[in-house]
N, C-alpha and C positions, 0 to 999 in steps of 0.2 A: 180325181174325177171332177172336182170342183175347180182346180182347174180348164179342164174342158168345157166347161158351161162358160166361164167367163170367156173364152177367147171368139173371135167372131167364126162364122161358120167358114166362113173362106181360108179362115187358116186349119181347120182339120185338115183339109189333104197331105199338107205340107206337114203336120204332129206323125201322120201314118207314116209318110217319108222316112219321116225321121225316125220313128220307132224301126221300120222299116232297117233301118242304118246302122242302129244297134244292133237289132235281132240277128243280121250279118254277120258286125263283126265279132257279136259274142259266140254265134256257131264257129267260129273259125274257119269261117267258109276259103277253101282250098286245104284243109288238112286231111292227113288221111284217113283220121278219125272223124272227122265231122259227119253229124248226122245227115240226110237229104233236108231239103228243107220241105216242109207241106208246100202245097198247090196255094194256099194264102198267102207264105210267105214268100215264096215265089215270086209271085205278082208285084207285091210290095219289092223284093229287092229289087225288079226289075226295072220296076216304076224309078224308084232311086238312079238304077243306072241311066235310064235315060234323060232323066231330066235334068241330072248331074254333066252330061254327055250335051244337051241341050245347052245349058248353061257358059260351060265352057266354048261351047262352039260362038256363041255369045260375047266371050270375053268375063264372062263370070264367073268370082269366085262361088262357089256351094256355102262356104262359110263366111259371108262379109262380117266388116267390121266396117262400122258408123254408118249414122242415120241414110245419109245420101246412097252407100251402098246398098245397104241393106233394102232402102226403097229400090233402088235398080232392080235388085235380084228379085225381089218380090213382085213387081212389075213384070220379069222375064218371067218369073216360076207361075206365075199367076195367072196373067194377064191382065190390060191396060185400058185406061177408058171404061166405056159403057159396058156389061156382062152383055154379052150376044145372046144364051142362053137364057130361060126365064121358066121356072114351072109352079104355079101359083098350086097349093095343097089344100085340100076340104077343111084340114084346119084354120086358113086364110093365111097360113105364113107359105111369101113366095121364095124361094132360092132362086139363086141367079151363080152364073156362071160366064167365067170366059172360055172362046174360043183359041187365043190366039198366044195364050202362053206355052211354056214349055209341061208342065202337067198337062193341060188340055192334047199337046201332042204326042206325049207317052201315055197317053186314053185312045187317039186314035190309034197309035200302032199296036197297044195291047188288046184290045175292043174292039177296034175294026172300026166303027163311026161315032165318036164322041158326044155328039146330038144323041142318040138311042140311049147308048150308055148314059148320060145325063140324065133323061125321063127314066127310065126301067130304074139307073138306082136311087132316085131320090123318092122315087113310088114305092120303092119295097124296102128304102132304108126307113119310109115311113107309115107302114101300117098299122104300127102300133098305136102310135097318136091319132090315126085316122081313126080306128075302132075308138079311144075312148070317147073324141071328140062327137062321133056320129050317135056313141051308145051302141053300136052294134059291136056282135063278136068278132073278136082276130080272125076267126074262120070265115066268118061271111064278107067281111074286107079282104081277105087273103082269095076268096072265090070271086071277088067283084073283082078285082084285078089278078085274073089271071091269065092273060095276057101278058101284060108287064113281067109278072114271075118267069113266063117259060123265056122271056127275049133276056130276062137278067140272068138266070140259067144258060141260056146257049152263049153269052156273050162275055160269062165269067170263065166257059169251060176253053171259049175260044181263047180268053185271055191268058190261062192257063199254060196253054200250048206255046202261044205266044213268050211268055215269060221265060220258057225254058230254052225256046231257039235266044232271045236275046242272051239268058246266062250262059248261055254256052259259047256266047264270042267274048268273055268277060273273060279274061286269065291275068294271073299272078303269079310274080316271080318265085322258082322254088327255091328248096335250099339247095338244089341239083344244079341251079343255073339255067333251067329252061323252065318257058312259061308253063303253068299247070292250069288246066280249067278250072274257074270257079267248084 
């Protein structure tokens, strides 16, 4: 956890990825014992596959090695230049985001419009600080924005959906010799 406090906020997407990546392949996703994965995990494998899918369309490894690469990929994964995105919070800290990398575009096609999803979750990832900081309750923050909740509601359950038509064009090789869906 202390780890996550130090690393900057731009690289949590890329931590969930990666968590994301493990969680995969320690289900042993395509076996035939493998559990389903939750509607969370879902998301996150999928977000993997695309940006990993992303990436390579790119000419990028998922995994570089040395500084120059790894800024590359980080550039692709990221995005470059000025954040497009900006959403300044009651507590006064602003989050910024890009547009124009390959996360931002496994947001649009899991989420539907990446802008929304930007605002909705960085509002409801932050209620909690908004309450202490304001001195009001989780509840009456949580009812000040509710709004924001039902669009992160409808746009996680979209992305849900989403997540499962992408796994389902993911297959791997069996031991039979023919591809097996995720």
């Amino acid at each position: 956890m202390t780890l996550l406090r130090r690393l900057p906020p731009a690289a949590l997407p890329l931590v969930a990825v990666l968590v994301a990546a493990v969680l995969v392949a320690v289900a042993g996703c395509g076996a035939p014992d493998a559990p389903r994965l939750s509607p969370d995990d879902a998301v996150r494998a999928a977000t993997r596959v695309l940006t990993e899918d992303c990436l390579a369309r790119r000419g990028l490894p998922s995994h570089p090695s040395g500084a120059r690469a790894e800024q590359r990929v980080s550039d692709a994964l990221f995005g470059a230049g000025r954040p497009q995105l900006a959403l300044t919070l009651p507590t006064g800290y602003t989050v910024r985001a890009h547009t124009d990398g390959c996360l931002a575009a496994a947001n649009r096609r899991l989420y539907g419009d990446d802008r929304r999803w930007f605002r909705a979750s960085v509002v409801v990832d932050n209620l909690r600080p908004e309450a202490e900081k304001s001195g009001r309750s989780l509840a009456r923050v949580r009812a000040l924005h509710r709004p924001e909740i039902a669009a992160y509601r409808r746009m996680r359950a979209h992305a849900r959906v989403q997540a499962l038509s992408v796994l389902e064009g993911v297959r791997t090789p069996s031991t039979n010799g023919k591809d097996t869906p995720h």
